[in-house]
C-alpha positions, 0 to 999 in steps of 0.5 A, a space after each residue: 129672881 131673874 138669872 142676872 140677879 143670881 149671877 150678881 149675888 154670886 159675885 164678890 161685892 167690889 165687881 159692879 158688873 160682868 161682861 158675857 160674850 162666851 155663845 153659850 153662856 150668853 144663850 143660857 141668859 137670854 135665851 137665845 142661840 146666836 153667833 154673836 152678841 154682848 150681855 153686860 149685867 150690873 147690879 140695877 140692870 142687865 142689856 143684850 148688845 146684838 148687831 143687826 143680824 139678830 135685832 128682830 129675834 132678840 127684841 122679840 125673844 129676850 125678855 129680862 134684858 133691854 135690847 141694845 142695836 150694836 154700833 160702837 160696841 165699846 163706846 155704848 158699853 161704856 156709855 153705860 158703865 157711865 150710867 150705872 157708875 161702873 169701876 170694876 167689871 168681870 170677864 169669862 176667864 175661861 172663854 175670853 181670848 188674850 186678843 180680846 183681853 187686851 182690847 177690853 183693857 185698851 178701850 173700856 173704862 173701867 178696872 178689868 176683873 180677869 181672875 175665875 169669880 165670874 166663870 166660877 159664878 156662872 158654873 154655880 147657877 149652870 151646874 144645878 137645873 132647874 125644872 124647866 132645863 130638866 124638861 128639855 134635856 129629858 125631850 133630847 133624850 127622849 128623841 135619842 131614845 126613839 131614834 134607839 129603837 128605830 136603829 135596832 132594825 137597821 142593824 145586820 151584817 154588811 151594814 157599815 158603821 158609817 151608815 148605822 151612825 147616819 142612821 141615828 143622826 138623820 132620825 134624831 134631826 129628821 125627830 125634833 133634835 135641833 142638832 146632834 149633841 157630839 160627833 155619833 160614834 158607831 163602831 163595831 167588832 174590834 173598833 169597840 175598843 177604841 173608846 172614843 172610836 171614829 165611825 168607818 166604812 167598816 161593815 158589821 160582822 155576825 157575832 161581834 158587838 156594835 157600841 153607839 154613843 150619841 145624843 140629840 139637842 133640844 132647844 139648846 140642852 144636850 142627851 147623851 147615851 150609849 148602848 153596846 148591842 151584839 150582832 148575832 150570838 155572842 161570845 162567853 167572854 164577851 157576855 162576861 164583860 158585858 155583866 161586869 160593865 152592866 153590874 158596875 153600872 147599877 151599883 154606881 146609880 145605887 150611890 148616887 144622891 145629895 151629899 155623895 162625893 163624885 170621887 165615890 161614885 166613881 170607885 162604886 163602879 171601878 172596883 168592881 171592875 178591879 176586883 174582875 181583873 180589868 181595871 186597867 181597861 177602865 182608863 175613862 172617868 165614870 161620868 160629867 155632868 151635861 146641860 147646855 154643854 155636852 161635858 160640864 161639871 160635876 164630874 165623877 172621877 177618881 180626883 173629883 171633889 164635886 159633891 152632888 147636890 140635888 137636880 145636878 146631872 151626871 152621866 154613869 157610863 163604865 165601860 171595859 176595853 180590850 184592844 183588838 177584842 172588842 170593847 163595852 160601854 153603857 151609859 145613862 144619865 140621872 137626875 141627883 135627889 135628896 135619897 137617890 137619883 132619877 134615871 132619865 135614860 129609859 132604854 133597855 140595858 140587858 144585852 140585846 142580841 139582833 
């Protein structure tokens, strides 16, 4: 059964068609990256409507959808709600702007579906991966990883947040990456504090922590890890922290499989961030889920009502942050099975002094 197919059993039975524009939803059904184009799916057939930048490509890529060269866009969509007996289509509600609506209302004959059944659709087939998906965010891992242990030389005092995140990024692009997966972050010393910090021209320092979150893109599917590493020796407190974050860590991934609430994985790690005395330090969700988007569902949160089935994935990243101090996160992402889970991040955890 091909994805369209899945996508029209997902939809209520009055919907005779969906209309596709969103960049990556559109990639996640043809398989293939492109700044534009139209996917309409009905219930005998599906097209990709795509104007003469990406014809060749298409016509040699996309393979479970007849290839349509653009002209009048909406006249040859509804020359095929003509022939396909189209009344009632649905919409990206989450994606489609109001401009857009209103033109789709305007032009095309057929009832416009603009309530959540088709966005809710998509998310039920995004939000569980299958093997071939599982394969090529383990590849941007991997390159994530590598680009891990080739920063680990690299890092030493005068060296500047700015110059480690390039350093990551130029070995994941220069790697196999496609692209970067978010913005690096690099931060160090006070800057660690600051969860979702901004790399500077701030040099690292003997002694404090430098915290690297980041991750790679392969073929459209996103890595994402951090890792804290400490420049020289540490402090007592800040190895203190450091095993709160990594012991919080380890007992969320010990909860994690089918069946589990995300509002339980969560508290697994929150309270034993709690019972130390920093839990008004832990102020971020425990995890999301990551695919073809960077941040997608599941979340584990403290209000989420996912429950996890198998081969959803989610990231399990903790962390303790005190300002002006220095700041700790570590983060991994898994893979959900029936009796547990399965890491995907394989780099070292323990603290690593350099």
């Amino acid at each position: 059964m091909t994805k369209y197919e899945r996508l029209m059993q997902n939809l209520p039975a009055h919907i005779d068609a969906a209309l596709i524009t969103e960049d990556v939803n559109r990639r996640y059904f043809t398989g293939m990256k492109s700044s534009a184009g139209t996917v309409l799916v009905t219930r005998e057939k599906a097209y990709l409507i795509i104007d003469f930048r990406y014809i060749e490509k298409a016509q040699k890529t996309v393979h479970d959808a007849e290839v349509i060269m653009q002209d009048k866009l909406y006249e040859q969509i509804n020359g095929l709600f003509a022939k396909h007996g189209i009344k009632t289509v649905a919409i990206e509600s989450r994606s489609v702007t109001v401009s857009e609506l209103n033109a789709m209302r305007k032009r095309l004959k057929a009832e416009i579906d603009d309530t959540d059944a088709l966005s809710d659709a998509i998310d039920k087939l995004r939000i569980v991966k299958t093997q071939d998906e599982i394969d090529k965010i383990i590849k941007a891992q991997r390159i994530a990883e590598a680009a891990f242990e080739d920063v680990l030389n690299f890092i030493r005092p005068g060296v500047t947040e700015i110059e480690v995140g390039l350093h990551l990024d130029y070995y994941m692009l220069s790697h196999g990456a496609e692209a970067l997966s978010f913005e690096t972050i690099a931060v160090s010393g006070p800057n660690t504090s600051l969860c979702h910090g901004v790399p500077t021209d701030r040099q690292v320092k003997e002694g404090e922590f430098v915290l690297m979150d980041y991750g790679a893109t392969y073929d459209g599917y996103h890595s994402d890890m951090t890792r804290t590493v400490c420049v020289g020796k540490p402090t007592e407190k800040m190895e203190k922290i450091y095993d709160i974050v990594l012991n919080a860590q380890l007992a969320a991934l010990g909860r994690i499989k089918a069946g589990v609430c995300g509002a339980d994985i969560d508290k697994v790690a929150r309270d034993i961030i709690t019972e130390a005395g920093y839990g008004e330090a832990f102020g971020h969700s425990l995890g999301h889920g990551v695919g073809m988007n960077i941040h997608e569902t599941p979340n584990a949160s403290p209000s989420s009502k996912h429950i996890f089935e198998e081969n959803m994935i989610v990231t399990v990243e903790p962390g303790i942050y005190l300002p002006d101090e220095f700041g700790v996160r570590i983060e991994d992402f898994v893979i959900v099975k029936q009796n547990g889970c399965e890491n995907m991040t394989l780099a070292k955890k323990n603290l690593i002094s350099l």
